[in-house]
mmJSON file of the N, C-alpha and C atoms, coordinates in Angstrom:
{"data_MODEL":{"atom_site":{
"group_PDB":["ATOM","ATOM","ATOM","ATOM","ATOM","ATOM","ATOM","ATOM","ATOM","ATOM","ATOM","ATOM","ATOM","ATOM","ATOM","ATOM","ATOM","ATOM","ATOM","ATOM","ATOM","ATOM","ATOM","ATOM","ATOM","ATOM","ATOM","ATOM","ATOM","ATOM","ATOM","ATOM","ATOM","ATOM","ATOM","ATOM","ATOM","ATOM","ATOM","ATOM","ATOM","ATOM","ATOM","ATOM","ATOM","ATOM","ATOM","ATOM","ATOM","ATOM","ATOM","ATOM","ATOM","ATOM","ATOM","ATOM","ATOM","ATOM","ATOM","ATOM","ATOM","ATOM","ATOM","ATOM","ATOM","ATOM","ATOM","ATOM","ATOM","ATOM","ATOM","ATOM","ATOM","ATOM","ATOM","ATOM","ATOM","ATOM","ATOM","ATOM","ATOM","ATOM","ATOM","ATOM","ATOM","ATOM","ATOM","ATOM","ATOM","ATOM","ATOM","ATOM","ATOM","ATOM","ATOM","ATOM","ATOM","ATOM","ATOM","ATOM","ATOM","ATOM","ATOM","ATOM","ATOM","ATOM","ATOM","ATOM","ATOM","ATOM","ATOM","ATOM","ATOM","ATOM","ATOM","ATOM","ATOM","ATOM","ATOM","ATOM","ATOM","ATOM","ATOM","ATOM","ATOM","ATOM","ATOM","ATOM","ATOM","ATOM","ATOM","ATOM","ATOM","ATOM","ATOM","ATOM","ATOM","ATOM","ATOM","ATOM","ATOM","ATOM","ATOM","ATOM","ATOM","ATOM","ATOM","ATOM","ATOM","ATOM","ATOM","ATOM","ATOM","ATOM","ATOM","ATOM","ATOM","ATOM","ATOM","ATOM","ATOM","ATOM","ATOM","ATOM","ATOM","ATOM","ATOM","ATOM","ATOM","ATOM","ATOM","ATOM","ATOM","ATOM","ATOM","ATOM","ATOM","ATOM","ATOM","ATOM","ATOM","ATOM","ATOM","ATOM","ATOM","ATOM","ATOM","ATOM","ATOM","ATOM","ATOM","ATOM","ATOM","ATOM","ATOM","ATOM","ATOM","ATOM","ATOM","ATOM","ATOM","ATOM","ATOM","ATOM","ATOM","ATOM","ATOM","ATOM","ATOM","ATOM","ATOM","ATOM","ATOM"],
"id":[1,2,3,4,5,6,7,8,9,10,11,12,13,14,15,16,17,18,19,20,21,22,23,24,25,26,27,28,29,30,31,32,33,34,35,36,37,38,39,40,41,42,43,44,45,46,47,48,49,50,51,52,53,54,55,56,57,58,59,60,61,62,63,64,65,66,67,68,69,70,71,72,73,74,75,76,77,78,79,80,81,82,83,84,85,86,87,88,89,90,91,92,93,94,95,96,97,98,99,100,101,102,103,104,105,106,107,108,109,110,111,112,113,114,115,116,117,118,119,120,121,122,123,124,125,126,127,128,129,130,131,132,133,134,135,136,137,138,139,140,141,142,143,144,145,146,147,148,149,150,151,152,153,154,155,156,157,158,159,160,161,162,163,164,165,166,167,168,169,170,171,172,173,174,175,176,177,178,179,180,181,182,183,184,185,186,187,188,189,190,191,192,193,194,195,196,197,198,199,200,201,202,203,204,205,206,207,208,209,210,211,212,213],
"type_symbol":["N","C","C","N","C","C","N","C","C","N","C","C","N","C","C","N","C","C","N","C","C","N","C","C","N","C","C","N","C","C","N","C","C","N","C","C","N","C","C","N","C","C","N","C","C","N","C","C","N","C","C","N","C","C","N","C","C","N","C","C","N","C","C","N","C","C","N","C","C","N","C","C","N","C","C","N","C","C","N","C","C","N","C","C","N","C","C","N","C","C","N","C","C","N","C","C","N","C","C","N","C","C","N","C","C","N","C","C","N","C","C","N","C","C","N","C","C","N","C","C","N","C","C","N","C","C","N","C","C","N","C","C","N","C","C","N","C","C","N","C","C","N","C","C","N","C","C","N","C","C","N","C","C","N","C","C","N","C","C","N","C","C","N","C","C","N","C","C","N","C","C","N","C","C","N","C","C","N","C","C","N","C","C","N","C","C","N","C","C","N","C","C","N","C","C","N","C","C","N","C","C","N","C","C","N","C","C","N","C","C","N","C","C"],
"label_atom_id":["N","CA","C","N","CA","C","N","CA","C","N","CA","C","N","CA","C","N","CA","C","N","CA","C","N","CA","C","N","CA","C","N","CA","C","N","CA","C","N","CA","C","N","CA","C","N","CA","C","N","CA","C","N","CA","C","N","CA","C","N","CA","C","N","CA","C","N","CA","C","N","CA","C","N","CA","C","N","CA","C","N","CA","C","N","CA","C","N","CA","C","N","CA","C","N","CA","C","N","CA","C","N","CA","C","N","CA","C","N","CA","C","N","CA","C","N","CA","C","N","CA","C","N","CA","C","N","CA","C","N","CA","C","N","CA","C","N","CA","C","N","CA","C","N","CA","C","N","CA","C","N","CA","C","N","CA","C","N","CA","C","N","CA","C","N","CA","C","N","CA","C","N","CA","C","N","CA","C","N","CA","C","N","CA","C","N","CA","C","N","CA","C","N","CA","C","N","CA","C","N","CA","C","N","CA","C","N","CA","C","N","CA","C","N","CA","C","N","CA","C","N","CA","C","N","CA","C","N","CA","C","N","CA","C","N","CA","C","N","CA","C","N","CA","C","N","CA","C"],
"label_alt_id":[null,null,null,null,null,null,null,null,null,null,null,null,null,null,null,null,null,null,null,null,null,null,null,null,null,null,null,null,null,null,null,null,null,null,null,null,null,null,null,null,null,null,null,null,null,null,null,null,null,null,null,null,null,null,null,null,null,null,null,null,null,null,null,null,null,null,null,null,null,null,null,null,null,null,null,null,null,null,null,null,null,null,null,null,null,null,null,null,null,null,null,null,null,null,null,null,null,null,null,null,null,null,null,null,null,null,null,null,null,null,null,null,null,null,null,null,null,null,null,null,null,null,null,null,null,null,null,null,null,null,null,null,null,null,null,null,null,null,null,null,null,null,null,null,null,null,null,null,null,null,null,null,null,null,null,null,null,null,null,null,null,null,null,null,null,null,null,null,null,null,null,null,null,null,null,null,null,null,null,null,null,null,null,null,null,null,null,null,null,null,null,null,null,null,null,null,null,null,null,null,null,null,null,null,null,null,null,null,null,null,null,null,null],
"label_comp_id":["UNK","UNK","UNK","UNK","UNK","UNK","UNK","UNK","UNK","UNK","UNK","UNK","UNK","UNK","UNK","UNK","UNK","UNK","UNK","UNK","UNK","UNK","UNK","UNK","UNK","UNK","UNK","UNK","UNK","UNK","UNK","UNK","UNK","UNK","UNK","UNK","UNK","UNK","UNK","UNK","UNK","UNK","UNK","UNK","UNK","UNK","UNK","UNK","UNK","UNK","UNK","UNK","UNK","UNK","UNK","UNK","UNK","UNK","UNK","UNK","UNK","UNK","UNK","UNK","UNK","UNK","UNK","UNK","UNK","UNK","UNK","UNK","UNK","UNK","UNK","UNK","UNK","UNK","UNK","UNK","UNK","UNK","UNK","UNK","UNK","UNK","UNK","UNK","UNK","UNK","UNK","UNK","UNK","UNK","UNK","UNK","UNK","UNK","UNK","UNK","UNK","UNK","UNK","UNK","UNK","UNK","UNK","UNK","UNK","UNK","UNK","UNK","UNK","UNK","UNK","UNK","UNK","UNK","UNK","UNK","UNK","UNK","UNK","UNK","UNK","UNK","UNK","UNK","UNK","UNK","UNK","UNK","UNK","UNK","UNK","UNK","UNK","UNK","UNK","UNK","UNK","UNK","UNK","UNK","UNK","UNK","UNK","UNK","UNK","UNK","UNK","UNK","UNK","UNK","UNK","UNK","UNK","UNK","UNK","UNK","UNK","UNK","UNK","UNK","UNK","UNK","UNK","UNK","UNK","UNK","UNK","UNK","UNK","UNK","UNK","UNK","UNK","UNK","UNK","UNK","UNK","UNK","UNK","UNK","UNK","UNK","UNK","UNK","UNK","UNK","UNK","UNK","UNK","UNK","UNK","UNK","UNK","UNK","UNK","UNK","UNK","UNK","UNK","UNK","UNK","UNK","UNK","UNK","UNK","UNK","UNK","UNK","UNK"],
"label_asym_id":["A","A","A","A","A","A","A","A","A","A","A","A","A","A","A","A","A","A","A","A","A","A","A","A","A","A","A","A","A","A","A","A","A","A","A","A","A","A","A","A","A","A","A","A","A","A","A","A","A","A","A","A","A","A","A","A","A","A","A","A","A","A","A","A","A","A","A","A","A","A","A","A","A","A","A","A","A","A","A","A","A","A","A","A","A","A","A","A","A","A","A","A","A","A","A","A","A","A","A","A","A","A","A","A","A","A","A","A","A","A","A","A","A","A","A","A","A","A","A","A","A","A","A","A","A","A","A","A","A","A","A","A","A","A","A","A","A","A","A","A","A","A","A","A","A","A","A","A","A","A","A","A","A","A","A","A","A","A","A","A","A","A","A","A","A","A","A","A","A","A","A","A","A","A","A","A","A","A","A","A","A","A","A","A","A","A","A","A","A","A","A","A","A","A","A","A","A","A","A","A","A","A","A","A","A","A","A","A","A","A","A","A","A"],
"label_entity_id":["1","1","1","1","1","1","1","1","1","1","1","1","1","1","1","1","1","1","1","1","1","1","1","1","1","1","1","1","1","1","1","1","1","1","1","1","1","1","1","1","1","1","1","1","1","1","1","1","1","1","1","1","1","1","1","1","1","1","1","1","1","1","1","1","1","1","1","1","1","1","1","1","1","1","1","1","1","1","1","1","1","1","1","1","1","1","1","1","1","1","1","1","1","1","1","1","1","1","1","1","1","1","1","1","1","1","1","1","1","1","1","1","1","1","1","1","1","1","1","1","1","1","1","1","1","1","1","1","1","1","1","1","1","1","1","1","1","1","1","1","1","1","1","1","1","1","1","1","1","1","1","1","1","1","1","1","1","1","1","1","1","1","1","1","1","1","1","1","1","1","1","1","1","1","1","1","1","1","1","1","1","1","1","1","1","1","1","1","1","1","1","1","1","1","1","1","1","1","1","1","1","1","1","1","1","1","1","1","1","1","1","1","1"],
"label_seq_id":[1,1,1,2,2,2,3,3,3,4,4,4,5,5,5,6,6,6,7,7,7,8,8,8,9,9,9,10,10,10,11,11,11,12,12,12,13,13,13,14,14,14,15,15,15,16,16,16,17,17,17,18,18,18,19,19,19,20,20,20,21,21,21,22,22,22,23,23,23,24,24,24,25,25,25,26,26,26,27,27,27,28,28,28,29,29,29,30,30,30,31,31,31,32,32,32,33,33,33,34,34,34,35,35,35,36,36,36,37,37,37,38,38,38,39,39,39,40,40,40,41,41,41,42,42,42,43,43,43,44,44,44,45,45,45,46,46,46,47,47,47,48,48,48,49,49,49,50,50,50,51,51,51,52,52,52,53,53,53,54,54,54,55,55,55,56,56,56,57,57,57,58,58,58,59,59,59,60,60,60,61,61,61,62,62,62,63,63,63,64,64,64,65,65,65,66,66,66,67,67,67,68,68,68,69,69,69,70,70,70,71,71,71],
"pdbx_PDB_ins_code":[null,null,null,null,null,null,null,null,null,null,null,null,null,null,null,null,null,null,null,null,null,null,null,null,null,null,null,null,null,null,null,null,null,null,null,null,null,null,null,null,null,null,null,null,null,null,null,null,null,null,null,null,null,null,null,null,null,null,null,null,null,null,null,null,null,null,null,null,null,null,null,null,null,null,null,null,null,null,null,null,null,null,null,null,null,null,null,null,null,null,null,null,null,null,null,null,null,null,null,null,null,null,null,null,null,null,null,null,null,null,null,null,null,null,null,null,null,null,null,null,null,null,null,null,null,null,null,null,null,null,null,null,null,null,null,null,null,null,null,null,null,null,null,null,null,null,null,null,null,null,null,null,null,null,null,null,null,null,null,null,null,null,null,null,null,null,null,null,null,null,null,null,null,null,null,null,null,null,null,null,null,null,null,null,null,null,null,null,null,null,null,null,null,null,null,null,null,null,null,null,null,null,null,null,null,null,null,null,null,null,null,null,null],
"Cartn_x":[90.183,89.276,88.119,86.844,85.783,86.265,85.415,85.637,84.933,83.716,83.502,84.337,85.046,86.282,87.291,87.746,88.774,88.213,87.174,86.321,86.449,85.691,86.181,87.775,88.451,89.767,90.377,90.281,90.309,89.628,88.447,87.569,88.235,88.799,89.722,91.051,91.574,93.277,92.803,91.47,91.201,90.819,90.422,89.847,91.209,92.018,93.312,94.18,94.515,95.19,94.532,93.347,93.027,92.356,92.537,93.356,94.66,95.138,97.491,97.417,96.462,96.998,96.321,95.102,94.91,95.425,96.062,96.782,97.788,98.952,100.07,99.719,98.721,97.964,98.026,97.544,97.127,98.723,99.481,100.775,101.578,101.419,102.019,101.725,100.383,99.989,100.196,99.924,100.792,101.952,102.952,104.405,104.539,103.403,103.829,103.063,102.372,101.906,102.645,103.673,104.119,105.838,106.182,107.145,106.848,105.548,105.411,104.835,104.37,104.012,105.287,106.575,107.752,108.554,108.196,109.197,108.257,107.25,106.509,107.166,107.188,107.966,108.881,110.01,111.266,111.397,110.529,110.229,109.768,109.665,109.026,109.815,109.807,111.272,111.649,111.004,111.119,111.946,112.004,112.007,113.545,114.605,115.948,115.804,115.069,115.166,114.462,112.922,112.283,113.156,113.873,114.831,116.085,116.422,117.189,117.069,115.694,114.675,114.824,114.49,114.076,115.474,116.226,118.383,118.027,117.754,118.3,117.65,116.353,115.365,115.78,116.255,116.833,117.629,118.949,119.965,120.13,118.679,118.541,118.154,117.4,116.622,117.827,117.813,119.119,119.043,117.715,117.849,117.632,116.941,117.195,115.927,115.137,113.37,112.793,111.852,111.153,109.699,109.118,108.734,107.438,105.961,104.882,104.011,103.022,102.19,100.795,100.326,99.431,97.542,98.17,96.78,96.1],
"Cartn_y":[129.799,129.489,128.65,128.606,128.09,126.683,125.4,124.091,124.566,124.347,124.404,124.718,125.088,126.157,125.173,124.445,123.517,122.487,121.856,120.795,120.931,122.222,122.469,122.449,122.817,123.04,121.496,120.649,119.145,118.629,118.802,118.057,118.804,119.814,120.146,119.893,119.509,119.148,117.577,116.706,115.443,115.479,116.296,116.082,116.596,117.192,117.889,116.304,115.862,114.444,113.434,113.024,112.179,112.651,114.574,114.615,113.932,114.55,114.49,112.832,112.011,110.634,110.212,110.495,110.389,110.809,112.28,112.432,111.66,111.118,109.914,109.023,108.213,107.285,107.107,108.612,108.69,108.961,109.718,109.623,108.844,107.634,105.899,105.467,105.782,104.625,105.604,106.92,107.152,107.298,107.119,106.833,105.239,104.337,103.157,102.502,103.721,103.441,104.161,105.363,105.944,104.966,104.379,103.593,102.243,101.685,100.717,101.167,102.068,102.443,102.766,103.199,103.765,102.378,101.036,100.188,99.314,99.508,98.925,99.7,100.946,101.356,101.039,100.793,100.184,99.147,98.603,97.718,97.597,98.621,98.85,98.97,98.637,98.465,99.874,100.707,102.368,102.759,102.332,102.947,103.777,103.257,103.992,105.283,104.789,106.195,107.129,106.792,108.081,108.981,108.29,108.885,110.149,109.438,110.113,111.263,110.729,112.263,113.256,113.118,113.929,114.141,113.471,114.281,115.854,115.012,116.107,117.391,116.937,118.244,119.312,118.943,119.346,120.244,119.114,120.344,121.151,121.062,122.567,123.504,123.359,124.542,125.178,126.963,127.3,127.059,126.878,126.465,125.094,124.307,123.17,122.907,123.639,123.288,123.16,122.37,122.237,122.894,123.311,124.335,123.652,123.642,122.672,123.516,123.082,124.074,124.141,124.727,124.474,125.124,125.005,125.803,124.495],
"Cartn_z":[136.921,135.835,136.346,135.842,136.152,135.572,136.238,135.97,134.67,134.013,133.057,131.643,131.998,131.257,131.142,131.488,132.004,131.744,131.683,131.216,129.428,129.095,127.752,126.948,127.827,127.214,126.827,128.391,128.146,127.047,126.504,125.285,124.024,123.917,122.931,122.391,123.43,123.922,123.314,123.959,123.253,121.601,121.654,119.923,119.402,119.773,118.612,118.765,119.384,119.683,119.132,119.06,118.531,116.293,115.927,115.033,114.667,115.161,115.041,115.055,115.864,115.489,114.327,113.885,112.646,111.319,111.691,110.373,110.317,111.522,111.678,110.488,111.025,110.633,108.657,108.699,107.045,106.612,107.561,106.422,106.425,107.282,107.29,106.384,105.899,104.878,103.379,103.902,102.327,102.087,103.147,102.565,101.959,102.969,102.331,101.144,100.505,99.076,98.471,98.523,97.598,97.496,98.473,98.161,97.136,97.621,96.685,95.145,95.401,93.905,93.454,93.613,93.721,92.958,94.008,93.23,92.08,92.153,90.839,90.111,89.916,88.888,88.3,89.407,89.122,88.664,88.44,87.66,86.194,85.55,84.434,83.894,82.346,81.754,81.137,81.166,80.401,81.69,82.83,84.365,83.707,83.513,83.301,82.022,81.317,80.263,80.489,81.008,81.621,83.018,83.82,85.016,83.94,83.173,82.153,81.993,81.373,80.854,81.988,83.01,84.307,84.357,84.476,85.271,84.066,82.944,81.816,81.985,82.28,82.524,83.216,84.311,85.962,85.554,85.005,84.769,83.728,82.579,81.703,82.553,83.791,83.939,85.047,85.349,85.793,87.365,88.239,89.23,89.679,89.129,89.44,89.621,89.805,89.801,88.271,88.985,87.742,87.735,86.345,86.724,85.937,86.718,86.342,85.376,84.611,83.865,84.665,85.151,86.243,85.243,84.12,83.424,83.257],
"occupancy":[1.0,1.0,1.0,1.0,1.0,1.0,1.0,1.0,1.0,1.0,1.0,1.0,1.0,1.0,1.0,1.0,1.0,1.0,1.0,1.0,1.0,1.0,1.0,1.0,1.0,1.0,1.0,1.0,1.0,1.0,1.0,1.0,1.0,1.0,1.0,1.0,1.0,1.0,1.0,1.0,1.0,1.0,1.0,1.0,1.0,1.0,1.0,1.0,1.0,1.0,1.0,1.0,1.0,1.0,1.0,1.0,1.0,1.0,1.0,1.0,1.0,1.0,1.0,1.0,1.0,1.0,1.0,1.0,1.0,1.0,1.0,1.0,1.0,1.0,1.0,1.0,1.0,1.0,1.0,1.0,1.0,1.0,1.0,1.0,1.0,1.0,1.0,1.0,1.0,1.0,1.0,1.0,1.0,1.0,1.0,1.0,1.0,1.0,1.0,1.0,1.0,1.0,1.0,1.0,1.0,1.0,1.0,1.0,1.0,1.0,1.0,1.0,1.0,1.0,1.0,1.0,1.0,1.0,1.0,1.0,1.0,1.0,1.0,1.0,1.0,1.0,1.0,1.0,1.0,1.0,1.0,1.0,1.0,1.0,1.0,1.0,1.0,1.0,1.0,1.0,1.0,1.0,1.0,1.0,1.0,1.0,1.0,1.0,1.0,1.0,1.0,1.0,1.0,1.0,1.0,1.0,1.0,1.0,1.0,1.0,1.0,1.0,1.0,1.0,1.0,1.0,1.0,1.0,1.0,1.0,1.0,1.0,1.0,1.0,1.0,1.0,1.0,1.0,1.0,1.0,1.0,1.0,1.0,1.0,1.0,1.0,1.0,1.0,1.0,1.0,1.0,1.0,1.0,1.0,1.0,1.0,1.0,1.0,1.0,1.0,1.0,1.0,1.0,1.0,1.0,1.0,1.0,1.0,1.0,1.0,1.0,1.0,1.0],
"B_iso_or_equiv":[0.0,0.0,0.0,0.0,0.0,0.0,0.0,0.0,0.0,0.0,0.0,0.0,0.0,0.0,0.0,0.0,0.0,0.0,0.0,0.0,0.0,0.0,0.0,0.0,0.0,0.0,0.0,0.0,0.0,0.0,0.0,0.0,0.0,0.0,0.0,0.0,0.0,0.0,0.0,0.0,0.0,0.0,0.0,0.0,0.0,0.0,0.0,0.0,0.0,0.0,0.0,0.0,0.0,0.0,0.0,0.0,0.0,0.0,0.0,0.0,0.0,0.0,0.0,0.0,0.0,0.0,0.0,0.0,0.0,0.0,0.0,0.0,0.0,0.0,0.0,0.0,0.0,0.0,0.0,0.0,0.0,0.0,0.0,0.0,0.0,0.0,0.0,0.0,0.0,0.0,0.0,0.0,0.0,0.0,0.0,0.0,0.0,0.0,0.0,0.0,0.0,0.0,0.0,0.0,0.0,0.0,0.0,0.0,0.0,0.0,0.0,0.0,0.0,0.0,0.0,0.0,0.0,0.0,0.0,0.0,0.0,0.0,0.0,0.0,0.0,0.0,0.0,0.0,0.0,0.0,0.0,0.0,0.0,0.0,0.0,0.0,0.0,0.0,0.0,0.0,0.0,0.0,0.0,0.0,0.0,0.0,0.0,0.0,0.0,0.0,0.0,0.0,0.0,0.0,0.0,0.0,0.0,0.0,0.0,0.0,0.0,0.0,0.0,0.0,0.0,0.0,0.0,0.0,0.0,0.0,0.0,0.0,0.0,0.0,0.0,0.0,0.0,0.0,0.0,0.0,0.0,0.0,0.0,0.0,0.0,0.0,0.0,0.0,0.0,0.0,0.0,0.0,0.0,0.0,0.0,0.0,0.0,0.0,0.0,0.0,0.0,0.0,0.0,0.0,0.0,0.0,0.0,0.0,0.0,0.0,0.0,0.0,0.0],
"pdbx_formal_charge":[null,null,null,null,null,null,null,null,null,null,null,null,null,null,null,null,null,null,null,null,null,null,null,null,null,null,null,null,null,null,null,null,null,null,null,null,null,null,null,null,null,null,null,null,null,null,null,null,null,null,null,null,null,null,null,null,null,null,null,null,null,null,null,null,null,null,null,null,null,null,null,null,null,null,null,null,null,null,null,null,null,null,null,null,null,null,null,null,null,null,null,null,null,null,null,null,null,null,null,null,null,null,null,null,null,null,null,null,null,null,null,null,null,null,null,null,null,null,null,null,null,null,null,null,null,null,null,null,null,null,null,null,null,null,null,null,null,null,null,null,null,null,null,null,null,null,null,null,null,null,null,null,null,null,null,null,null,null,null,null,null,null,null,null,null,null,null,null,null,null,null,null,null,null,null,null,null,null,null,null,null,null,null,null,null,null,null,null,null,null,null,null,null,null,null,null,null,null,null,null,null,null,null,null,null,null,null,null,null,null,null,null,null],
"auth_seq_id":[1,1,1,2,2,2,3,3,3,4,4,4,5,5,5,6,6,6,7,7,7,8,8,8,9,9,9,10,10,10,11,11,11,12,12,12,13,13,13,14,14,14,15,15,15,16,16,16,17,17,17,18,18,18,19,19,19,20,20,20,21,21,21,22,22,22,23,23,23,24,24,24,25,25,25,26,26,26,27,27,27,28,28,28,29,29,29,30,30,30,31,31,31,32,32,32,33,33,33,34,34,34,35,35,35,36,36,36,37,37,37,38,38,38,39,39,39,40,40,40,41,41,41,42,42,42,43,43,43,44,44,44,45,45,45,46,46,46,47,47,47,48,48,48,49,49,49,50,50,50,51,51,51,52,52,52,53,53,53,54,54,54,55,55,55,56,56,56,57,57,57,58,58,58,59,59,59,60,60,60,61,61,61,62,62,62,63,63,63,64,64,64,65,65,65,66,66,66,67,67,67,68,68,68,69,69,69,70,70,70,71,71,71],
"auth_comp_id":["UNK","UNK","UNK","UNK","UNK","UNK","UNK","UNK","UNK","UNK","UNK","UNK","UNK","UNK","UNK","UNK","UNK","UNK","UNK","UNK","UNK","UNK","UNK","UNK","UNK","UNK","UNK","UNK","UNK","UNK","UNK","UNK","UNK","UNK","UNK","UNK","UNK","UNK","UNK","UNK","UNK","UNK","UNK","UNK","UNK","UNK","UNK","UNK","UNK","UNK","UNK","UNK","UNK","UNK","UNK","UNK","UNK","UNK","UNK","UNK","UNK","UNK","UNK","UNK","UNK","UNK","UNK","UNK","UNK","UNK","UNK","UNK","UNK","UNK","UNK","UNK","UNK","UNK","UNK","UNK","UNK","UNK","UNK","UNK","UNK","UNK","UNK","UNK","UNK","UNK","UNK","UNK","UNK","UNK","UNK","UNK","UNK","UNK","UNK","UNK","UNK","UNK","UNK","UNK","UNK","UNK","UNK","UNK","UNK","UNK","UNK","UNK","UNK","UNK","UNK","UNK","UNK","UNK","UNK","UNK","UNK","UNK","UNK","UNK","UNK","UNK","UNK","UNK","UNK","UNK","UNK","UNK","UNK","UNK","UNK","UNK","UNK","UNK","UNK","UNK","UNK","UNK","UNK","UNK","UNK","UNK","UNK","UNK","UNK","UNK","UNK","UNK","UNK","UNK","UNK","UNK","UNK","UNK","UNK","UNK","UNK","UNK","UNK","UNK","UNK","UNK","UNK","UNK","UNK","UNK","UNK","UNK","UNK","UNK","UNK","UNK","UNK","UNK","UNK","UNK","UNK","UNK","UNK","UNK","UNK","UNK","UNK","UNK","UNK","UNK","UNK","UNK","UNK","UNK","UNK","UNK","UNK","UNK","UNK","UNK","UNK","UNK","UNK","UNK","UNK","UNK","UNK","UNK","UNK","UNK","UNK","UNK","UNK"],
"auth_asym_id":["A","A","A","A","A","A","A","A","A","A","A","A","A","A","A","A","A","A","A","A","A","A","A","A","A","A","A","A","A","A","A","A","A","A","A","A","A","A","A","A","A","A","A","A","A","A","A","A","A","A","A","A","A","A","A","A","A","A","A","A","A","A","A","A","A","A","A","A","A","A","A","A","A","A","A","A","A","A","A","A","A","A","A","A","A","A","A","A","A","A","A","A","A","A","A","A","A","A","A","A","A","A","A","A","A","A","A","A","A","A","A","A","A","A","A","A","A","A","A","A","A","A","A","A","A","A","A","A","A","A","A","A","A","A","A","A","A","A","A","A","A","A","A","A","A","A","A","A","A","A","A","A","A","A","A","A","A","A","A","A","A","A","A","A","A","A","A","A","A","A","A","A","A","A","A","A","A","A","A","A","A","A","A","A","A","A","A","A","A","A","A","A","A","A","A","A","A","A","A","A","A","A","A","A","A","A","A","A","A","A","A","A","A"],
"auth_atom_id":["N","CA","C","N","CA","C","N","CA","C","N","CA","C","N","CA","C","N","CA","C","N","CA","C","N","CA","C","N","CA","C","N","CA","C","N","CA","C","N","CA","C","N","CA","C","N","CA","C","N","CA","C","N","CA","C","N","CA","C","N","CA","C","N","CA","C","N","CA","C","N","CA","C","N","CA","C","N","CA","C","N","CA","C","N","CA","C","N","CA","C","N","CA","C","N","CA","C","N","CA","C","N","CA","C","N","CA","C","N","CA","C","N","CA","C","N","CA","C","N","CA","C","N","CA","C","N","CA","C","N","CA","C","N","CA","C","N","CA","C","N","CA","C","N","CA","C","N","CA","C","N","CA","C","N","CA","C","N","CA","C","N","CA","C","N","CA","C","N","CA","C","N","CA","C","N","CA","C","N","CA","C","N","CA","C","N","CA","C","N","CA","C","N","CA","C","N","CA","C","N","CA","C","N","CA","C","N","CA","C","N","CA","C","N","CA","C","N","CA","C","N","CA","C","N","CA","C","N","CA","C","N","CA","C","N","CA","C","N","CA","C","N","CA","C","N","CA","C"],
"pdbx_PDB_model_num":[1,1,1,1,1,1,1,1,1,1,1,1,1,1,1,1,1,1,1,1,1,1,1,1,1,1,1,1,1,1,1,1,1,1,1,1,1,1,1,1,1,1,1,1,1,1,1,1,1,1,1,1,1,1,1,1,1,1,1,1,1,1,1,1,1,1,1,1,1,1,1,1,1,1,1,1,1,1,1,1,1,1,1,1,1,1,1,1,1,1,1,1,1,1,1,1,1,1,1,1,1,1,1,1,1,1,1,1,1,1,1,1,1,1,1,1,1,1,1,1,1,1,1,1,1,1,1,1,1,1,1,1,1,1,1,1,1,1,1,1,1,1,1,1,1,1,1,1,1,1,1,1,1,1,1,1,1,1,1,1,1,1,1,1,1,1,1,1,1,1,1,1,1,1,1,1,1,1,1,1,1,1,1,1,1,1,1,1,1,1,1,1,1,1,1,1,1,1,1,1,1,1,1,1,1,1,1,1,1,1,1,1,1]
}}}
């Protein structure tokens, strides 16, 4: 292969890596907002009856998904 070629492949191999550590990055910090938004919840005093709601939901439907209205 021509250096040029190999020069390029290297500046690609760098930009996909310094992607992949940025997406890392972004899904650190959104696991550790969806946990804390998670226990604020648990904190809310509805927190046990709305969970309720959701078991019950679950096990009307026959597979176990729930099924969103997306209109």
């Amino acid at each position: 292969m021509k250096e040029q070629t190999l020069i390029e492949m290297q500046n690609k191999i760098k930009s996909l890596t310094n992607v992949l550590q940025h997406m890392m990055q972004e899904l650190d910090y959104l696991r550790t907002v969806s946990l804390g938004t998670l226990e604020t919840i648990k904190h809310m005093s509805d927190y046990d009856s709305a969970l309720g709601k959701i078991k019950n939901k679950v096990k009307e439907n026959e597979n176990g998904d729930i099924k969103q209205n997306t209109k």
